[in-house]
C-alpha positions in Angstrom: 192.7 -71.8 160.9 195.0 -69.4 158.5 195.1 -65.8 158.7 195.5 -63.3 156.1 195.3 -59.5 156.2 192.7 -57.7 153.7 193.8 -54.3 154.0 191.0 -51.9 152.8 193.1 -48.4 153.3 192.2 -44.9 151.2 195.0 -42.4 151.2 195.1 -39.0 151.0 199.0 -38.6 149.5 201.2 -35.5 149.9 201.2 -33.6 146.9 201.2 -29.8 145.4 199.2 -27.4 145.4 199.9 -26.0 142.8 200.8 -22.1 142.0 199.2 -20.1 145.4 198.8 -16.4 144.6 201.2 -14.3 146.9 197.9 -12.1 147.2 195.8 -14.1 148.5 193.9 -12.9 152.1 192.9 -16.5 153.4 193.7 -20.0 152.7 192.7 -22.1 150.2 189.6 -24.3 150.7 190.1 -27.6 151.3 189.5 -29.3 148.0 189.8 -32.8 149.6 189.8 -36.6 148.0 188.9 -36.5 144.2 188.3 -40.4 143.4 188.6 -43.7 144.9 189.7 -46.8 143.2 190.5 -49.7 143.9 194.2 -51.8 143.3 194.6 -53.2 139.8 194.8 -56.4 141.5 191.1 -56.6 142.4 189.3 -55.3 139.5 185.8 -56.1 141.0 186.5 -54.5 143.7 184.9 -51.0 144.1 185.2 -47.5 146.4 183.6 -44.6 146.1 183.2 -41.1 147.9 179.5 -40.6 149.7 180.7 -36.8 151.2 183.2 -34.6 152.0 183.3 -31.3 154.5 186.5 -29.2 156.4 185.9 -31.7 159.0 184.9 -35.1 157.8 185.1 -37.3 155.5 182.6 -40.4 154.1 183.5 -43.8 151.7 181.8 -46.6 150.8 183.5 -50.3 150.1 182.7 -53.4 148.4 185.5 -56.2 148.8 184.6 -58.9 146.4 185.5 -62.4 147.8 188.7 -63.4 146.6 188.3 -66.7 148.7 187.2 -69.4 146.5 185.1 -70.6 149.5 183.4 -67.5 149.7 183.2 -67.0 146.5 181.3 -69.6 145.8 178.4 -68.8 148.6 180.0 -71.1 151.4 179.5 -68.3 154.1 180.2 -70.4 157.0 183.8 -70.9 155.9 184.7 -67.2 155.4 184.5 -64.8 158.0 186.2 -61.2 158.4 187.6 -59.8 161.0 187.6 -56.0 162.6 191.5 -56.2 163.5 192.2 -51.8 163.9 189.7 -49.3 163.9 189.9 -46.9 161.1 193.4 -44.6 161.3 195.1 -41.1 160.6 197.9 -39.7 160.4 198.8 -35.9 159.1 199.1 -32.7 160.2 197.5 -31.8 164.2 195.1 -34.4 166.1 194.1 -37.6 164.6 190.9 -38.0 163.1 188.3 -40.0 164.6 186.9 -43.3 162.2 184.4 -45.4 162.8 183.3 -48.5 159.9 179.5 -50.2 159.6 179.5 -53.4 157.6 177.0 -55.3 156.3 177.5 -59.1 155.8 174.6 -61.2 156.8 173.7 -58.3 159.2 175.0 -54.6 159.7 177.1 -54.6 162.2 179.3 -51.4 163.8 182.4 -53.1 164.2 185.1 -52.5 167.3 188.9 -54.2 167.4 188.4 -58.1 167.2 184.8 -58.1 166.5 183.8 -60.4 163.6 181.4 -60.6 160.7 180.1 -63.1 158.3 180.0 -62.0 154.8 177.1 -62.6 152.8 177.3 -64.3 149.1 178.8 -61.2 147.4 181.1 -59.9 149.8 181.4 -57.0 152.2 180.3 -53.4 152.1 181.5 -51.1 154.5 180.7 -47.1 155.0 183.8 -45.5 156.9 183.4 -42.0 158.5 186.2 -40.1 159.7 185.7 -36.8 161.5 188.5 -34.6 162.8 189.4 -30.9 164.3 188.9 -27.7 162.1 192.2 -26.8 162.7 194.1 -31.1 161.6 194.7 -31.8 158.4 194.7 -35.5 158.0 196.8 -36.7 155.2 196.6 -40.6 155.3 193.7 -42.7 156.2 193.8 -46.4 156.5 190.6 -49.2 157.7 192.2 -52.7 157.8 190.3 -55.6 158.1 191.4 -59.5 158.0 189.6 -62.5 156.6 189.3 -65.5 158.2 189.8 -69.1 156.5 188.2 -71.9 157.8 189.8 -73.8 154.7 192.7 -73.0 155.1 193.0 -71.4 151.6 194.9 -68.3 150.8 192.9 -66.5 147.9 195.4 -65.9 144.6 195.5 -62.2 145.2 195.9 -61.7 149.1 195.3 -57.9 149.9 192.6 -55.6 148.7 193.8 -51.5 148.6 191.8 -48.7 148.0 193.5 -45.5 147.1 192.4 -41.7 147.4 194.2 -38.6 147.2 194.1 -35.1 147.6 196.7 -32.4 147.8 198.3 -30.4 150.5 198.1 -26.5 150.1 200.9 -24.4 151.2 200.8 -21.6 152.6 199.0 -18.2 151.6 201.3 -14.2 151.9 199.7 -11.1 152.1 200.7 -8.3 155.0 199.4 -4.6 155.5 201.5 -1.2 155.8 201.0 1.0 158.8 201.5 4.3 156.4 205.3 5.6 157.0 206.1 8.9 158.3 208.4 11.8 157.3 211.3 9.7 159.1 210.9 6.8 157.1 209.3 4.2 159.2 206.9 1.5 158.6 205.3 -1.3 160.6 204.4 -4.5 158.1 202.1 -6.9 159.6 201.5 -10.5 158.1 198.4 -11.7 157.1 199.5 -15.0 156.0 197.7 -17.8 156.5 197.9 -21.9 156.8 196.2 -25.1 156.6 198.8 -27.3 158.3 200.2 -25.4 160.8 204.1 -24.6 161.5 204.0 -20.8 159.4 207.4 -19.4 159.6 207.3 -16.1 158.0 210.8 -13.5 156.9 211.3 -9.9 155.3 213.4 -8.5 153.4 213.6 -4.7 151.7 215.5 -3.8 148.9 218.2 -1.9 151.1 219.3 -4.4 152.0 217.5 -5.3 155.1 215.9 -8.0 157.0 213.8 -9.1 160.0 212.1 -12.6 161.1 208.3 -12.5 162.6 204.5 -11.7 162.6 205.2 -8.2 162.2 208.3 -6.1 161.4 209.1 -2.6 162.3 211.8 -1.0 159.4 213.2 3.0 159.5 214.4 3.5 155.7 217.2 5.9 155.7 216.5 8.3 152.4 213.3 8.9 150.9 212.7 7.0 148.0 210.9 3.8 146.7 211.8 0.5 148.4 210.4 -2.9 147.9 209.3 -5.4 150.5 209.0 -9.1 150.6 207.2 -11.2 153.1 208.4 -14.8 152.3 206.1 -17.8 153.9 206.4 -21.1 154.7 204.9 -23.9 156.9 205.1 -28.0 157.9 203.8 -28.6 153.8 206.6 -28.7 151.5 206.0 -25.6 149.5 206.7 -22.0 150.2 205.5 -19.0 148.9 205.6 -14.4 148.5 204.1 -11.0 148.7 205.7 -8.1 147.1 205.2 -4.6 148.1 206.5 -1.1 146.8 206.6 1.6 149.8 207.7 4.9 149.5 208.2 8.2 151.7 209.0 11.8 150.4 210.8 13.1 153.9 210.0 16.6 154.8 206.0 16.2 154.8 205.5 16.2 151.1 202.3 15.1 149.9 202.7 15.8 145.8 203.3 11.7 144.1 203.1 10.6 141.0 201.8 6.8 141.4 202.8 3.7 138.6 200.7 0.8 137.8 201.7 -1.8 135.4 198.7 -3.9 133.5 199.4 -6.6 131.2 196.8 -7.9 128.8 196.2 -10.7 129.4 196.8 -10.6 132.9 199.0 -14.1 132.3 201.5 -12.5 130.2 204.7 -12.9 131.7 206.1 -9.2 130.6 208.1 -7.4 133.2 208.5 -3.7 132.4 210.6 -1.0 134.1 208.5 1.7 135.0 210.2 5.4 135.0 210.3 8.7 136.0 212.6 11.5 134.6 214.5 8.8 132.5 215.5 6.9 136.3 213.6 3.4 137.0 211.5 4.0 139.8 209.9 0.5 139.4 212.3 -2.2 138.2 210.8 -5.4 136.3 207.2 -4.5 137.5 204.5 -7.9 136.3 201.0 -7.3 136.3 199.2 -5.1 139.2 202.7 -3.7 140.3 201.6 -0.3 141.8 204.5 2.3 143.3 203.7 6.0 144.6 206.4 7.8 144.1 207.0 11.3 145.8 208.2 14.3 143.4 208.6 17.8 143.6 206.4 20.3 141.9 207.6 20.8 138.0 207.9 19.0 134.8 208.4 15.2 134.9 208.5 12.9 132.1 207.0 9.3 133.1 207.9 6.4 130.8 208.3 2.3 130.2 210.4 0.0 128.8 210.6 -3.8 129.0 212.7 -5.5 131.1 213.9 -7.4 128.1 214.2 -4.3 125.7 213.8 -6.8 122.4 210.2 -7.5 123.1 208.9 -4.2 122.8 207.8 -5.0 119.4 205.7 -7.6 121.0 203.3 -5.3 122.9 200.6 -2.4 121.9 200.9 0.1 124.4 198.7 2.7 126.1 199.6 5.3 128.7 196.3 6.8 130.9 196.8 9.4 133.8 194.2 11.2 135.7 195.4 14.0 137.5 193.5 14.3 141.4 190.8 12.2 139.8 190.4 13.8 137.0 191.2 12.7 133.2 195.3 14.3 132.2 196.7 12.0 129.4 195.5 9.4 127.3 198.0 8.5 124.5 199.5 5.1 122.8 202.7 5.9 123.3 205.7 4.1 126.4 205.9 8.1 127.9 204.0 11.0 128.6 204.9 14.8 129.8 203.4 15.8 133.1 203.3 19.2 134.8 202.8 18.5 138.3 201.5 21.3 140.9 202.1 21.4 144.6 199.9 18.7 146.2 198.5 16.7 143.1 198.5 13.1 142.9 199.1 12.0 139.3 198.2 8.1 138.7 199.6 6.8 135.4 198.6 3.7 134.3 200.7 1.8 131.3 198.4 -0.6 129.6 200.9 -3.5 127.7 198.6 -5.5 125.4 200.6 -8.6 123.7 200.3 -8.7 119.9 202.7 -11.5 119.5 203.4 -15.0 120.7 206.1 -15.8 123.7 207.7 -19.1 124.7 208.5 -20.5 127.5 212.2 -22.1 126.8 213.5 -24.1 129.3 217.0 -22.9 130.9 219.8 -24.9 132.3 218.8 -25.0 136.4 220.8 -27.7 137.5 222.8 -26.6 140.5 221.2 -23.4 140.7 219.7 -22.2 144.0 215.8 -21.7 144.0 216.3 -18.0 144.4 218.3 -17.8 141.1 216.5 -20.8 139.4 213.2 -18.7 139.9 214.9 -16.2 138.3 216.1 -17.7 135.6 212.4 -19.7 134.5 210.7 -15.8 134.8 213.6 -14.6 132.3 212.8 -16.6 130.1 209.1 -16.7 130.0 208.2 -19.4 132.8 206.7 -19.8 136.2 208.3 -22.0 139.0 205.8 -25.2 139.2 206.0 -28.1 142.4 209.1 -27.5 144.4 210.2 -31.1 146.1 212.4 -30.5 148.7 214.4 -33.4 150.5 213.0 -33.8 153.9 215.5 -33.7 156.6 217.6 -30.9 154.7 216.5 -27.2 154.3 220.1 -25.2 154.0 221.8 -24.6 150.7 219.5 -26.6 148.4 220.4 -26.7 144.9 218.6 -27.5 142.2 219.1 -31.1 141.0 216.7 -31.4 138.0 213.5 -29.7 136.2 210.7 -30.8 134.3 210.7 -30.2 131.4 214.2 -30.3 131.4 216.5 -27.9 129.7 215.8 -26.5 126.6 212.1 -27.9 125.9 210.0 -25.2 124.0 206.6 -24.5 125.7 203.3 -22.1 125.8 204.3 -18.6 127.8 204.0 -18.8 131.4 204.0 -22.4 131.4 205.1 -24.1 135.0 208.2 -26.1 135.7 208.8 -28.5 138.4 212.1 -28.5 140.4 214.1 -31.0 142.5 215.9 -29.7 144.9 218.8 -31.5 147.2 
């Protein structure tokens, strides 16, 4: 009697998330397996999803006969065998699978149990279950047929193939308001499906610190920015940007920035300014900065990051002075008088009027710092990020796609490849 192996495996492959906002508060919700189909080689063979949850996952089989034997009705000559229960591997504790096959009766089947197919072939539900906190990635239910011919079918293993992606990580983290001195407490709030979060900050003085939370004395008063930067066992990474500021001496009169793109995808940056001095460099969409002042006069402008595209926008400037209406002008700057203890808000409303493209840089052997850089100069966003697996020190990048100069829609995403 000959043995074969009919594999019958569904896997759920490694892939990317795609784009996860840096302001996001929780993770993403599992969007788990989209379709199942079965290899090219076994046309008539069919899969198909019956459910998905957080926690478990349900598929449904149909193995045509391959067998000529079996094929052909002869039962008693073709009979499959239950060789390893159903299988995971992935991120935390394994899932739990269990298979039910019907042949010429439903059976539950356990390692080395066997079961004769009926005319058309087998159909099998497989359940997997597992932890809230696993996230399996590949799932596999083998089975092997049987030959009491002795007759190898033409096309020897049947595959079944699902996948879903892996989400990175989410970054987000509260301020503890600073005092006269300067200091602030940042707490993280990021989150992760897959375990491993490794989370870093930096500040624009120059500073950094490793951890949940971070405790950070700026030395002057002024407006500093600060990065929390995430990432986890997935292979992608991710950022939250905040703008903190403190007047020293117990002052309480601010003038506070916001930057607002229309649409919110335009990938403008615009250097928001006080008194002709950028108190907000290369500010995107939602960027928001209170900035302490002294009682007087005060001009607040903008300009784009990229001064030739100022043509491109419609721009108009609305403060409210202490809630109440102050300025409302299309113009990039406004005059302000400012009183002891008001809080001016100014927001600059940029409105595109003409069309941007995306035009793909050189990025080979750039680092991913710079190469992000480089793709938001000149109208992109950073797509998938593969990294090689058993290095994560001085990656460079080693090719993009699209590759370099390819024209594209505004804000569209390129992929790099890192080594």
């Amino acid at each position: 009697m000959r043995l074969r192996a009919l594999f019958v495996s569904t896997v759920l492959a490694v892939g990317t998330a795609g784009f996860i906002s840096p302001l996001q508060h929780a993770a993403a919700a599992d969007p788990g397996p989209t379709t199942c189909k079965p290899d090219s080689s076994q046309p008539h063979d069919t899969c198909s999803i019956t459910s998905f949850t957080q926690t478990s996952l349900k598929i449904h089989l149909h193995v045509k006969h391959a067998n000529p034997y079996c094929a052909n009705g002869q039962t008693s000559n073709c009979v499959y065998s239950y060789n390893v229960g159903p299988s995971t591997s992935g991120y935390g504790s394994p899932a739990s699978g269990s298979m039910t096959c019907v042949g010429t009766n439903p059976e539950t089947l356990s390692s080395g149990d066997t079961l004769a197919p009926n005319a058309t072939g087998v159909d099998c539900n497989v359940t997997w279950t597992w932890a809230p906190a696993s996230y399996p990635v590949l799932f596999t239910a083998p089975l092997v047929e049987i030959d009491g011919q002795g007759v190898l079918p033409p096309n020897p293993g049947h595959y079944f193939n699902l996948s879903r992606e892996v989400p990175g990580p989410t970054a987000e983290f509260t301020t503890a308001p600073g005092n006269t001195s300067g200091k602030f407490t940042f707490t993280s709030m990021a989150t992760s499906r897959v375990g491993g979060l490794y989370e870093t900050w930096s500040a624009s003085d120059g500073t950094y610190g490793v951890g949940h939370t971070w405790t950070h004395t700026f030395a002057t008063p002024g407006t500093y920015q600060v990065t929390l930067s995430v990432s986890d066992d997935s292979p992608h990474d991710t950022n939250a940007t905040h703008d903190v500021s403190f007047a020293g001496g117990g002052g309480s009169t601010t003038i506070t920035l916001i930057e607002t793109l229309q649409p919110a995808s335009d990938p403008g940056l615009f250097d928001l300014r006080i008194d002709g001095k950028t108190a907000v460099a290369a500010a995107p969409d939602g960027r928001t900065s209170v900035v302490p002042v002294k009682v007087g006069r005060h001009i607040v402008s903008q300009r784009p990051t990229d001064a030739a595209s100022l043509p491109h926008y419609a721009v108009t400037l609305v403060c409210t002075k202490n809630g109440r209406p102050d300025v409302n002008v299309d113009a990039t700057a406004a005059h302000l008088k400012i009183a002891n203890n008001d809080r001016e808000v100014c927001t600059f409303y940029d409105l595109r009027t003409a069309a941007l493209h995306c035009d793909v840089p050189r990025l080979k052997g750039m680092s991913l710092a710079k190469a992000k850089n480089a793709l938001e100069a000149a109208h992109c966003k950073t797509g998938k990020v593969t990294k090689p697996k058993h290095k994560h020190h001085h990656l460079k990048v080693k090719k993009s796609s699209p590759g370099r100069y390819a024209v594209l829609d505004a804000g569209a995403k390129v992929a790099l490849v890192l080594h």
